[in-house]
TORBAPA-607883 format. One record per residue (C-alpha): residue number from 1; x, y, z. Coordinates in steps of 0.001 Angstrom, whole numbers, m for minus. Each point is the difference from the previous one (the first is absolute). Example, Ala and Ser with C-alpha at 12.3 -4.5 7.8 and 13.67 -1.06 7.14 Angstrom:
// residues 2
torlo_x_y_z
1_12300_m4500_7800
2_1370_3440_m660
// end
This chain:
// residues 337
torlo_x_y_z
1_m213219_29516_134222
2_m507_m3260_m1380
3_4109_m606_976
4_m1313_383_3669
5_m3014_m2677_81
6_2222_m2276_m1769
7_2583_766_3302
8_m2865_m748_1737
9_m1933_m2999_m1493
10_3100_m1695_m1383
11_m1455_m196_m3373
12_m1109_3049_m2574
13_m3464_375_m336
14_20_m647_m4238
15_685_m3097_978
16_m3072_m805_1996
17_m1841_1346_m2799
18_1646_m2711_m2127
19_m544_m2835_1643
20_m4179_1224_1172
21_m1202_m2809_m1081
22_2141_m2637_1740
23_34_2034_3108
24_m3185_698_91
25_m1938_m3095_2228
26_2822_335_2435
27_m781_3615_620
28_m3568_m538_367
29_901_m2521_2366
30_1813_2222_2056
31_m2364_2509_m215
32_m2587_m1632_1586
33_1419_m1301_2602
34_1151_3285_902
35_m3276_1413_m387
36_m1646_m3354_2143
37_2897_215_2959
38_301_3951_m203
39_3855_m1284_555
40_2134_2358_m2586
41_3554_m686_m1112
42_2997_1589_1431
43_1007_928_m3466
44_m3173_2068_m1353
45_455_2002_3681
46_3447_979_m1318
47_905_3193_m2089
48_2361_1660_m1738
49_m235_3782_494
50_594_2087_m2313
51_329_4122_267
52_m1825_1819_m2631
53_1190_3706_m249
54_m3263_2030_554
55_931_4082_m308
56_2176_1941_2155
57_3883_m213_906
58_1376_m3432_m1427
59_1998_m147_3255
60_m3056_259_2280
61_m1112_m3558_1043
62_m3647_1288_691
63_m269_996_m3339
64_99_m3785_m1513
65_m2916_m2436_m381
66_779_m3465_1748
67_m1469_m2707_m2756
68_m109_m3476_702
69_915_m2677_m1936
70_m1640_m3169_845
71_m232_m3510_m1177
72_m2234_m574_m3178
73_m1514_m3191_861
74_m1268_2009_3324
75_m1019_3143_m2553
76_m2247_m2416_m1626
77_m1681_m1429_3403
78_m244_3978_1238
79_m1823_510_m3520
80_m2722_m2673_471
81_m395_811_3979
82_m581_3934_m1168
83_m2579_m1023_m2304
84_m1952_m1199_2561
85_546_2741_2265
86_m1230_2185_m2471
87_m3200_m1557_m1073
88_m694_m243_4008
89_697_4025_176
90_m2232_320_m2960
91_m2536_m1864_514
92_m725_1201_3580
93_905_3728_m778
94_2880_m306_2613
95_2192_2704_m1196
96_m1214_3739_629
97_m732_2512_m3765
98_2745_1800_1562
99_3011_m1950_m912
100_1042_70_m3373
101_2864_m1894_432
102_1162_m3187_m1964
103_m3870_m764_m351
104_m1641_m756_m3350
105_m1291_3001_m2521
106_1748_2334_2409
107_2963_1868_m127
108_2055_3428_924
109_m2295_1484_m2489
110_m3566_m1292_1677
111_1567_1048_3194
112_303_3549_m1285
113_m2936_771_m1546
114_m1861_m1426_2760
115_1663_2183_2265
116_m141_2836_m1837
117_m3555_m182_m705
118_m970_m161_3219
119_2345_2939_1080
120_m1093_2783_m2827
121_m3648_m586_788
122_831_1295_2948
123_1999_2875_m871
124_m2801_788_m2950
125_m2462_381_2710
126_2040_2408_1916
127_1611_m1795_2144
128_3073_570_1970
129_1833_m3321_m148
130_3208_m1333_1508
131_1946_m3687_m1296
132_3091_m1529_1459
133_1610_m2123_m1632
134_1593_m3497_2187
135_2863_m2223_m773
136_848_m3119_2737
137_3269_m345_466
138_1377_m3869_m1666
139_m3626_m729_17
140_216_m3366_m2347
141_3077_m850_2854
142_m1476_564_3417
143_m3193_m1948_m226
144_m350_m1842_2987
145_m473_m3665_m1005
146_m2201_m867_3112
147_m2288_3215_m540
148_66_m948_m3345
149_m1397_m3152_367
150_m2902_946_2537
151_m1370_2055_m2975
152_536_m2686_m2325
153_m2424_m2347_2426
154_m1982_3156_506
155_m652_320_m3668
156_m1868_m3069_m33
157_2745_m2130_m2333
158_m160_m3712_1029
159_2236_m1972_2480
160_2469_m1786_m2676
161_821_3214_m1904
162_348_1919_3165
163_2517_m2687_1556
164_2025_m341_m3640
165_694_3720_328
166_737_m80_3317
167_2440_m2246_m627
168_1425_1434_m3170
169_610_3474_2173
170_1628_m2064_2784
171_3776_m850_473
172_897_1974_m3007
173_3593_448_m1207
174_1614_2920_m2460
175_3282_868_m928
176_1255_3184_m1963
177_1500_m445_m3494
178_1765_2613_m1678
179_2331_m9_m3312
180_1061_m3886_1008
181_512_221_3704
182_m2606_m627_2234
183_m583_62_3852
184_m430_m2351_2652
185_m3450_m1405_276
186_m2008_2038_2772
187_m3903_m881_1560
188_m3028_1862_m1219
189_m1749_632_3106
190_m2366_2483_m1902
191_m1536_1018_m3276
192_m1599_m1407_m2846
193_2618_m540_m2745
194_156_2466_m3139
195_265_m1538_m2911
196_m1720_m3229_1307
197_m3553_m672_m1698
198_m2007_m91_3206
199_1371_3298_1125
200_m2022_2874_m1324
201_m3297_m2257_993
202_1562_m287_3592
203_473_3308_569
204_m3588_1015_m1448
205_m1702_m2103_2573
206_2326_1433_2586
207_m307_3914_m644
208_m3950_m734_m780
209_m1213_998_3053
210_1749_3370_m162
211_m3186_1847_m639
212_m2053_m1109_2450
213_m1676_2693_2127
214_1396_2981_m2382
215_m2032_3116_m698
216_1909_1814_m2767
217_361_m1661_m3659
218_2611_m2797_m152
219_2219_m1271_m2988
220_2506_m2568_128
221_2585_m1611_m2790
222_1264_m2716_2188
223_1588_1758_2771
224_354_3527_m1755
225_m3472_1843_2224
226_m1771_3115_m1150
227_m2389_1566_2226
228_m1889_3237_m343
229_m2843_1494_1510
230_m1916_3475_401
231_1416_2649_2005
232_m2571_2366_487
233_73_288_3408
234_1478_m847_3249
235_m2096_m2592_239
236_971_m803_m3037
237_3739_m314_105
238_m300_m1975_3653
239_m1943_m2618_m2307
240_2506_m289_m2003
241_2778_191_2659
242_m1856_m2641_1921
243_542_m2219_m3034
244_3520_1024_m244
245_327_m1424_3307
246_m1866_m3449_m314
247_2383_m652_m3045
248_2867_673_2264
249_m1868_m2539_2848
250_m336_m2773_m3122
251_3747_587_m714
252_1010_m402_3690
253_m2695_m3165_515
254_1437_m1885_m3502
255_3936_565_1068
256_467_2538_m2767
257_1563_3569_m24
258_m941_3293_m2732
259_2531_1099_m2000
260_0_3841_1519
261_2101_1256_m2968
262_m2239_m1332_m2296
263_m3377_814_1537
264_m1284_3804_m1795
265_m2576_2099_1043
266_m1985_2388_m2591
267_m2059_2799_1079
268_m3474_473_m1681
269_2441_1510_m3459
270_m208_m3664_m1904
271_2814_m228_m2937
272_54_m3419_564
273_m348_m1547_m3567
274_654_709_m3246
275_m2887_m2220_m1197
276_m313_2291_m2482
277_3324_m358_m2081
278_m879_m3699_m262
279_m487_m1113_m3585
280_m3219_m547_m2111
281_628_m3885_m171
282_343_34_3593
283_m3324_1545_989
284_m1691_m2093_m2910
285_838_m3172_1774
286_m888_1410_3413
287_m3589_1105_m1003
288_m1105_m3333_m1941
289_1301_m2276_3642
290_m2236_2503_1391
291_m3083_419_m2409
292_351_m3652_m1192
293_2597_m2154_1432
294_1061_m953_3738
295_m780_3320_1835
296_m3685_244_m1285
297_m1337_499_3774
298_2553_3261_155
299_m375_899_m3211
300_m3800_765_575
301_918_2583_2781
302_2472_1525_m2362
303_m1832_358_m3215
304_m3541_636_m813
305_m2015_m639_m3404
306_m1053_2533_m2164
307_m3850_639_3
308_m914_m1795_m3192
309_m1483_2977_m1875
310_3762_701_m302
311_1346_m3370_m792
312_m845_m472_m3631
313_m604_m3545_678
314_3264_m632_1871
315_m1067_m1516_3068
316_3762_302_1581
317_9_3791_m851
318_1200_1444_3244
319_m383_3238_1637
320_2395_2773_1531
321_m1195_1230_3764
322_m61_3518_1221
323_3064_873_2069
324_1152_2876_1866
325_3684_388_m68
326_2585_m859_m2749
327_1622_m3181_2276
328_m2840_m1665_m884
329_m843_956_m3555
330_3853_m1140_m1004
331_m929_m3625_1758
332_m602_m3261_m1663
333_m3846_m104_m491
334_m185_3407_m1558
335_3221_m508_m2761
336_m1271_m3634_m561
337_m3644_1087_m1277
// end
């Protein structure tokens, strides 16, 4: 990897860490400017791509992740411009408790308790529920950059970031490298680039407004979508059809396409997880971001506190809830207390 940005910068990146301190003022100079103008080299909109084998048959294409390797100098201007896209998406509560995607004190494991939670109470109070489970096709590679950008402006971020990224997305250039040889160099007319340290934030903005005018219950880990819903009814399952269908409308409206072979349906039997099989250190450090750390607000709909006749002074003494069916009793809140 680091052969490649060397390829690609001229110089290996140990010895920019050398010589930090000379280099230093120059790049802040740069930087700024940049920032000030919005005007971004043609180098830091160049990449070297990379395939990263995923799963699958080595000698399927689809089945490799295209990475790209960009210049460091830019990586560093990317870094500062994300901080400040994040503290504006934090500060004004821009992205939606849904995504749990490449966002601070959440992860794959947030994502699928919160899910799951959500989907057992159902099923504990009789229930009939159905989830399908979405994939979008290339998702990170199809965003449209002028879509893209509408949300960005949208999402209230100011004029100078919005223009820097603009121009960072446009007139981009890649070439493939693999075992020493590499391709020609091609346009990027779409997508924001993996690997790149604006990327994941990108693509959160863009897929943000996935949710909006949903029914049923909806998770998402970046692109990866569950949604689930009760099925009691007729009514019921043309609720959650109808949602079905205004995801499809989103994909068509944002240039993007579902992945049909990935996209599963379960019917009201749920074996989704095996929560239960996860280990004790696991859980530990779930329930204390819940009861005491970053997912307090959660964590109160979760747990609840033992009356205190019961507590033998231990005011975080917590308290096991009545549940119907065995999905539930094996979940998180029940083997945690």
């Amino acid at each position: 990897m680091y052969s490649s940005l060397q390829g690609q910068m001229k110089l290996h990146p140990r010895v920019l860490k050398e010589l930090a301190d000379v280099i230093s003022e120059p790049l802040a100079v740069i930087f700024e400017n940049s920032w000030r103008t919005g005007e971004v080299p043609a180098d830091w909109r160049r990449a070297n791509v990379v395939p990263i084998f995923k799963k699958g048959e080595r000698e399927d294409p689809n089945n490799y992740r295209p990475v790209s390797l960009t210049s460091i100098p830019g990586k560093i201007l990317e870094q500062i411009i994300k901080q400040t896209v994040c503290e504006h998406l934090e500060r004004n509560a821009v992205i939606t408790n849904s995504q749990h995607g490449f966002l601070k004190n959440k992860s794959c494991q947030t994502n699928l308790i919160s899910f799951f939670d959500r989907i057992t109470s159902l099923v504990d109070e009789g229930n009939a529920v159905d989830v399908a489970y979405l994939d979008f096709s290339k998702a990170f590679d199809k965003v449209p950059h002028d879509i893209l950008v509408k949300k960005l402006v949208k999402c209230g971020l100011d004029y100078a970031t919005t223009q820097w990224i603009c121009n960072w997305l446009t007139d981009r250039t890649q070439r493939v490298l693999i075992n020493g040889s590499s391709s020609s160099w091609r346009r990027v007319t779409s997508g924001v680039p993996q690997g790149s340290v604006l990327g994941p934030v990108l693509f959160n903005i863009f897929i943000n407004d996935l949710d909006d005018g949903l029914k049923g219950i909806l998770i998402k880990f970046a692109d990866d979508t569950k949604l689930g819903g009760v099925a009691n009814t007729p009514e019921d399952r043309i609720t959650l059809q109808n949602d079905l269908d205004r995801l499809e409308n989103w994909a068509k409206t944002n240039k993007m396409n579902f992945n049909r072979e990935k996209c599963k349906v379960l019917l009201r039997e749920l074996g989704m997880f095996s929560l239960e099989k996860r280990r004790l250190r696991g859980d530990m450090i779930a329930m204390f971001k819940y009861i005491k750390g970053c997912h307090i607000e959660e964590g109160e709909r979760l747990f609840s506190a033992a009356p205190e006749k019961r507590t033998r002074s231990n005011g975080s003494k917590l308290q096991e809830r009545r549940f119907h069916l065995n999905i539930r009793k094996n979940f998180l809140t029940v083997r945690a207390v």
